[in-house]
N, CA, C and O atoms as CSV, one atom per row, in Angstrom:
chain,resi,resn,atom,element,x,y,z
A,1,UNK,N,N,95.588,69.804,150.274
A,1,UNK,CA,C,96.538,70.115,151.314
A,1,UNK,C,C,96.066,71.305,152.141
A,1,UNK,O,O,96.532,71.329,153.280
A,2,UNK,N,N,95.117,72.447,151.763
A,2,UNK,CA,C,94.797,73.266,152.068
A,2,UNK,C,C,94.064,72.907,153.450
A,2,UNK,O,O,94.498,73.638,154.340
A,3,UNK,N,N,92.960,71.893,153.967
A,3,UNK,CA,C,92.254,71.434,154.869
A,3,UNK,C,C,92.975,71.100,156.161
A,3,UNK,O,O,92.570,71.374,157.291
A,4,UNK,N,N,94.643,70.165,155.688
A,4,UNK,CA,C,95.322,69.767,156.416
A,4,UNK,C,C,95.959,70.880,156.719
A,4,UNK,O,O,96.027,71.098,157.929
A,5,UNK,N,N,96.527,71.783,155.911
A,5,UNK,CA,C,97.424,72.955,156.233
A,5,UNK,C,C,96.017,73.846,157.681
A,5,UNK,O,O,96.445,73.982,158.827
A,6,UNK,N,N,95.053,74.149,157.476
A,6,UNK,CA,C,93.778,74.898,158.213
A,6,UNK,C,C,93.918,74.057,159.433
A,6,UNK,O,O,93.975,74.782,160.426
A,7,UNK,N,N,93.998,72.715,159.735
A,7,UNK,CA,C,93.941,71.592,161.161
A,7,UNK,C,C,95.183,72.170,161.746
A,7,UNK,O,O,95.038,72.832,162.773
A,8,UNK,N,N,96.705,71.985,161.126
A,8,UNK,CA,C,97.916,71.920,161.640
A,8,UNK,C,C,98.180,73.461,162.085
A,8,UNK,O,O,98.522,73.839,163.206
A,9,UNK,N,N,97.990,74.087,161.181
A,9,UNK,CA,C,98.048,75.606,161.602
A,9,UNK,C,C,97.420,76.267,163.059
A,9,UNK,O,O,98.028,77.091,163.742
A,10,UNK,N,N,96.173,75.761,163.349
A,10,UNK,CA,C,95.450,75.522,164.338
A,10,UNK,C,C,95.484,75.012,165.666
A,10,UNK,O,O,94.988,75.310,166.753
A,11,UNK,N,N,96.525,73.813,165.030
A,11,UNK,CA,C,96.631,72.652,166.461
A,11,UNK,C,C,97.297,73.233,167.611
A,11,UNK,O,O,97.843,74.335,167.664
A,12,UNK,N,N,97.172,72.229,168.661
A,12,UNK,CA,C,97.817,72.460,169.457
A,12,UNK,C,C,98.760,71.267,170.333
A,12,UNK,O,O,99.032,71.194,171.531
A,13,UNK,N,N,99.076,70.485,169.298
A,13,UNK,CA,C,99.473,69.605,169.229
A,13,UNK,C,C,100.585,68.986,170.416
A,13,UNK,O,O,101.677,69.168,169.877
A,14,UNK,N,N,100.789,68.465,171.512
A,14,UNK,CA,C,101.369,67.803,172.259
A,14,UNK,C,C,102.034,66.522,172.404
A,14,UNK,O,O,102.880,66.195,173.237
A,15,UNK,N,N,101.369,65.657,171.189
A,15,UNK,CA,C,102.441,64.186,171.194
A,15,UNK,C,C,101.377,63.544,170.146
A,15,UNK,O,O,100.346,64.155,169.867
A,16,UNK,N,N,101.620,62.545,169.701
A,16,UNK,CA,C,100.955,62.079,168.121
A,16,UNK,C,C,99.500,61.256,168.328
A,16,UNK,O,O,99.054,60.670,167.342
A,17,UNK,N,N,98.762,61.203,169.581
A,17,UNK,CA,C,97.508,61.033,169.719
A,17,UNK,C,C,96.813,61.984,169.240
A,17,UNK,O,O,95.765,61.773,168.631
A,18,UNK,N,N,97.507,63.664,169.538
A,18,UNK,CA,C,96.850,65.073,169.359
A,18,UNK,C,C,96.239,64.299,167.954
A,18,UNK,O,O,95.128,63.934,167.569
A,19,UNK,N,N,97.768,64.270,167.379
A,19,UNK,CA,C,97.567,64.705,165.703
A,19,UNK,C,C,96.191,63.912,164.868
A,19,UNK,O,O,95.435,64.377,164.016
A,20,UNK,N,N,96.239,62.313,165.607
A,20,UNK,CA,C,95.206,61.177,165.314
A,20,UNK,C,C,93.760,61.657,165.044
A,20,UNK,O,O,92.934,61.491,164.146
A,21,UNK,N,N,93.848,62.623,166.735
A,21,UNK,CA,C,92.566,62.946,167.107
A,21,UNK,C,C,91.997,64.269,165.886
A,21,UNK,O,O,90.870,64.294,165.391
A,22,UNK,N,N,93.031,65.206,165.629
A,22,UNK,CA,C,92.585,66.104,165.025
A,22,UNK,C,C,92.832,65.829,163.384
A,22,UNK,O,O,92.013,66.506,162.763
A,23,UNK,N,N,93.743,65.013,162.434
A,23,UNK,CA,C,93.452,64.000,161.871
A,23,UNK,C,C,93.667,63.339,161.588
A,23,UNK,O,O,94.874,63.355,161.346
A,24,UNK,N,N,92.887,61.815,161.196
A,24,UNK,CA,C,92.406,60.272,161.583
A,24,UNK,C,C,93.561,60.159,160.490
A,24,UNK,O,O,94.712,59.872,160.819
A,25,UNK,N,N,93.269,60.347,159.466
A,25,UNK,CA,C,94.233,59.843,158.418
A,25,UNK,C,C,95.537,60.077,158.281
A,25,UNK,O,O,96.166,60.272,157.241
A,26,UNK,N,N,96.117,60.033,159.981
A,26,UNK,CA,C,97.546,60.442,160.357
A,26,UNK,C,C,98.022,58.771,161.096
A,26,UNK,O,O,97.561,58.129,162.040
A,27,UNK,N,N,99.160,58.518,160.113
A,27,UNK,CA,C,99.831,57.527,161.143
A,27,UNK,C,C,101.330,57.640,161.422
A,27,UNK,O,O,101.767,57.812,160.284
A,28,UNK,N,N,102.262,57.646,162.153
A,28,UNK,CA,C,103.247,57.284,162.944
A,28,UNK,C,C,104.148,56.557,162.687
A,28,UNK,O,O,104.142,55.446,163.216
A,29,UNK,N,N,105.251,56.933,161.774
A,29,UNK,CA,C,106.368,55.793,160.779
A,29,UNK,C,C,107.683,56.578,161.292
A,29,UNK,O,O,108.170,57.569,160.748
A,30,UNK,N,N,108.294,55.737,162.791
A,30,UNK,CA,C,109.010,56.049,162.814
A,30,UNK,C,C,109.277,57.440,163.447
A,30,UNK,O,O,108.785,57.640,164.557
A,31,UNK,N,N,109.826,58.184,163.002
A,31,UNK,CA,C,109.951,59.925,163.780
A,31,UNK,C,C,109.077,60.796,163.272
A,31,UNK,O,O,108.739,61.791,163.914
A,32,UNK,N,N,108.474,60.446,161.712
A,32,UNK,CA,C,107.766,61.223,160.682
A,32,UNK,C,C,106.043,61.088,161.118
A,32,UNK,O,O,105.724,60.002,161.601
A,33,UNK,N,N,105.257,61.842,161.008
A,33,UNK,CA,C,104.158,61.578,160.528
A,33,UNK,C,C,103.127,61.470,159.198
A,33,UNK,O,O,102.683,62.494,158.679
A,34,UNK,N,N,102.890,60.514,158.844
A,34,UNK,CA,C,102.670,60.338,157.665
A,34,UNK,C,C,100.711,60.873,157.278
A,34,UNK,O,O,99.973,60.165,157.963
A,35,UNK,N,N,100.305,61.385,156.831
A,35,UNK,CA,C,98.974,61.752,156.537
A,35,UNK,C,C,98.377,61.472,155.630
A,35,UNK,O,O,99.215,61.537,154.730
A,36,UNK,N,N,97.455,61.184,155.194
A,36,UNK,CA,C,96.621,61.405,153.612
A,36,UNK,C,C,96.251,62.565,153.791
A,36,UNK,O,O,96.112,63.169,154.855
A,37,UNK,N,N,96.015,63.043,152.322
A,37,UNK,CA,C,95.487,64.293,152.432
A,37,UNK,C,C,94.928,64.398,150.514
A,37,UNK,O,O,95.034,63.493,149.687
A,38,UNK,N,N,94.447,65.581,150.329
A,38,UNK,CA,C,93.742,65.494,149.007
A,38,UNK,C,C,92.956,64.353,148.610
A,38,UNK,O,O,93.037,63.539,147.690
A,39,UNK,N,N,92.038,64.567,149.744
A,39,UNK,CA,C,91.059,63.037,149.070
A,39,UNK,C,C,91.632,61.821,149.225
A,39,UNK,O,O,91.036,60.781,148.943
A,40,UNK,N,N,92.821,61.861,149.683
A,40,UNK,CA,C,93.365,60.536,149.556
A,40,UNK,C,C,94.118,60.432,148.243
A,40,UNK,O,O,94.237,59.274,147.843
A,41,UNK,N,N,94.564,61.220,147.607
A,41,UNK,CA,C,95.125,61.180,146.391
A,41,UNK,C,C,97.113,61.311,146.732
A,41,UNK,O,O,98.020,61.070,145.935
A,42,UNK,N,N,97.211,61.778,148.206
A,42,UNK,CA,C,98.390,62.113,148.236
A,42,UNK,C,C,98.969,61.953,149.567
A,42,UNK,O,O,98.052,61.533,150.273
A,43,UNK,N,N,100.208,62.098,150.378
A,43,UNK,CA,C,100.542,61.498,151.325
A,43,UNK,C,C,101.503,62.657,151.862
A,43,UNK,O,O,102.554,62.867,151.257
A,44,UNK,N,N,101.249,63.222,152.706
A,44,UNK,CA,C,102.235,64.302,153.133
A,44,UNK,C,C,102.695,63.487,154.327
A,44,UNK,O,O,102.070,62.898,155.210
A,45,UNK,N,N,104.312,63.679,154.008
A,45,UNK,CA,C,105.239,63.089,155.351
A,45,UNK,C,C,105.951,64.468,156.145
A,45,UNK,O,O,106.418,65.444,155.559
A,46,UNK,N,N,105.892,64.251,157.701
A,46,UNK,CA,C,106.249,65.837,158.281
A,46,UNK,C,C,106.761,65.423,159.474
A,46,UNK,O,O,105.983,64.767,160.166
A,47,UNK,N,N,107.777,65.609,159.878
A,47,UNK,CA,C,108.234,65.778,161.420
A,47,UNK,C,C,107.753,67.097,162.069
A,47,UNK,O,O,107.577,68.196,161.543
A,48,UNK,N,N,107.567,66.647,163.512
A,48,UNK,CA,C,106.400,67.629,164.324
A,48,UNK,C,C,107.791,68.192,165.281
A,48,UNK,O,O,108.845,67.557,165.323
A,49,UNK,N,N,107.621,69.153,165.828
A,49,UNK,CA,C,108.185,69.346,166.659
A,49,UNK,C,C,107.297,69.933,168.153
A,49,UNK,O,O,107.237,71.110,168.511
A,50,UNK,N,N,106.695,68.803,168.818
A,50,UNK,CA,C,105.744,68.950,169.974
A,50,UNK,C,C,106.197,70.472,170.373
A,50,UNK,O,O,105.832,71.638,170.221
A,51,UNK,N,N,107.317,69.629,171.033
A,51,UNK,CA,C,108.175,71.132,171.953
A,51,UNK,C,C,107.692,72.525,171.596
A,51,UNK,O,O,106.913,73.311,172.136
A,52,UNK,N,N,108.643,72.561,170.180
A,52,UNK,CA,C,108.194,74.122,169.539
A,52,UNK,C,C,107.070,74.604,169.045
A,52,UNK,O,O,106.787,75.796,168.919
A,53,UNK,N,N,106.355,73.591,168.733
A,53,UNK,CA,C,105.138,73.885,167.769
A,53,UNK,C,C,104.969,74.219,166.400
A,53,UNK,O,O,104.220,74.975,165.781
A,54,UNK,N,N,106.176,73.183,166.014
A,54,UNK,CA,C,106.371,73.205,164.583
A,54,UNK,C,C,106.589,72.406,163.855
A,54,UNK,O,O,107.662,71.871,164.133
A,55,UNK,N,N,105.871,71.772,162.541
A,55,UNK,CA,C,105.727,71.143,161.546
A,55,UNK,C,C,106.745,71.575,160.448
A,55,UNK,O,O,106.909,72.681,159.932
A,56,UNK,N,N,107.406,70.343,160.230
A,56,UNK,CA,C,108.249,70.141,159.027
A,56,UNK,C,C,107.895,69.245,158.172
A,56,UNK,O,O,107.933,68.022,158.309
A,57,UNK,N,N,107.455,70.025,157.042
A,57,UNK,CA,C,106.701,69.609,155.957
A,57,UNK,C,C,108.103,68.642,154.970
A,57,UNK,O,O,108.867,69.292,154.257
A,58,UNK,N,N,108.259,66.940,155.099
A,58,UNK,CA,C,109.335,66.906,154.662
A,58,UNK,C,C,109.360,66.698,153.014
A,58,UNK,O,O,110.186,67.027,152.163
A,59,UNK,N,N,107.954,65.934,152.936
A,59,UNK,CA,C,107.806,65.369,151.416
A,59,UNK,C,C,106.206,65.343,151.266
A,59,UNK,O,O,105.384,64.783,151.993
A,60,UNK,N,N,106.000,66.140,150.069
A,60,UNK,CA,C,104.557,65.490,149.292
A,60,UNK,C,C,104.455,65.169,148.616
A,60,UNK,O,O,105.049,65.801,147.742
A,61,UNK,N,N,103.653,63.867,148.068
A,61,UNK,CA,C,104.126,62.601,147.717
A,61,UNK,C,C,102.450,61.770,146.882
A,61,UNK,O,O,101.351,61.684,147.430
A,62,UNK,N,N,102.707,61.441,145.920
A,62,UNK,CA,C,101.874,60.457,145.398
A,62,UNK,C,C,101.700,59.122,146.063
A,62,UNK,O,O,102.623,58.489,146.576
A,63,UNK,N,N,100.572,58.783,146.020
A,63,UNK,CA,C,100.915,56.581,146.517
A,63,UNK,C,C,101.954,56.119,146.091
A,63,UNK,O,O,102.812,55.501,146.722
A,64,UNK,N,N,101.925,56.482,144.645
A,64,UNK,CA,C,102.968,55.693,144.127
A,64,UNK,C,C,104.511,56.102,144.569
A,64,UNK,O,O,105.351,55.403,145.135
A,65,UNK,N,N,104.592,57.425,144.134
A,65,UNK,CA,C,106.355,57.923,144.642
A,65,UNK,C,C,106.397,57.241,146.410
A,65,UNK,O,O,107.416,56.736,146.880
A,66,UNK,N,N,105.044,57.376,147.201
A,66,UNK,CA,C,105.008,56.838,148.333
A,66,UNK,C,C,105.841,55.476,148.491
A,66,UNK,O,O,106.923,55.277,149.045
A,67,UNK,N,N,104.957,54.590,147.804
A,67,UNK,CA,C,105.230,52.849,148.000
A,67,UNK,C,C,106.508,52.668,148.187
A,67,UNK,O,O,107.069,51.976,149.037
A,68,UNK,N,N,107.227,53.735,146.822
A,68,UNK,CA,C,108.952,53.409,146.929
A,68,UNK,C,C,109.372,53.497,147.856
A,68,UNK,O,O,110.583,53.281,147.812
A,69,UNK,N,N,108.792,53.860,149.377
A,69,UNK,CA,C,109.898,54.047,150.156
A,69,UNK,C,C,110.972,54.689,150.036
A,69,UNK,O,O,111.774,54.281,150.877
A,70,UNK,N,N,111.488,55.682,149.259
A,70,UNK,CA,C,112.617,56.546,149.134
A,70,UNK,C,C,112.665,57.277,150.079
A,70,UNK,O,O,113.805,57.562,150.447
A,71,UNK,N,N,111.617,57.822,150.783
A,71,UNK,CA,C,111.488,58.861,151.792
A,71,UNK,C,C,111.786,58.578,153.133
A,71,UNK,O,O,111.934,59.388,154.048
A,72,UNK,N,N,111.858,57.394,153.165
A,72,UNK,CA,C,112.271,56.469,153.904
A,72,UNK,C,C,113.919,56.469,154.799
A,72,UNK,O,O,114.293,56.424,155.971
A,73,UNK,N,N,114.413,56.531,153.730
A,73,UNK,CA,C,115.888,57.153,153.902
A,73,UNK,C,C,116.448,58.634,154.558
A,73,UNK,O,O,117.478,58.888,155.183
A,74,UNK,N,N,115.351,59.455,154.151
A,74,UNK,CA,C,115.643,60.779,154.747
A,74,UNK,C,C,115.140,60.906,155.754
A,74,UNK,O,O,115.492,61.995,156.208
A,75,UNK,N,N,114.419,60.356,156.478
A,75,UNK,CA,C,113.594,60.854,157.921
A,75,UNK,C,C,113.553,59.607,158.794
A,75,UNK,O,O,112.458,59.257,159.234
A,76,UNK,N,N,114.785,58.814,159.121
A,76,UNK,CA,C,114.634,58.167,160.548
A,76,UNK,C,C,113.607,57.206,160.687
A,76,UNK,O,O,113.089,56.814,161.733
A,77,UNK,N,N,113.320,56.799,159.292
A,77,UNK,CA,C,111.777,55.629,159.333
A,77,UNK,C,C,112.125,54.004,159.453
A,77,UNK,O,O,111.400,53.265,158.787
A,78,UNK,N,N,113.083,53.445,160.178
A,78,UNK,CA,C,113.379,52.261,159.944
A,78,UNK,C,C,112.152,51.495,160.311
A,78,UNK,O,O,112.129,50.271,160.189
């Protein structure tokens, strides 16, 4: 998480191409952005706030706790 925390801290993020571009293993579910991160071992879900320039770290998450979709429920992901 440390690599991703060093990108986001950094960014300068304007709308969810930024995030793609700065990183790949970011996709777009809904209002959340969803990431890999740790090797791919883990899945951080975060609402951005372009405007302010601020990341809300909502859930970090295994594949597996992932798959369930539970997180699903809290962040506007229909």
């Amino acid at each position: 998480m440390s690599a991703w925390y060093k990108v986001a801290r950094h960014a300068d993020w304007v709308h969810f191409p930024d995030v793609k571009q700065s990183w790949s293993r970011s996709d777009k579910v809904g209002a959340s952005v969803v990431s890999d991160i740790s090797h791919n071992k883990c899945r951080l879900v975060a609402w951005i706030s372009y405007r302010s320039k601020r990341v809300f770290i909502r859930h970090v998450l295994s594949h597996a706790e992932y798959d369930k979709e539970r997180w699903k429920d809290e962040c506007d992901c229909d």
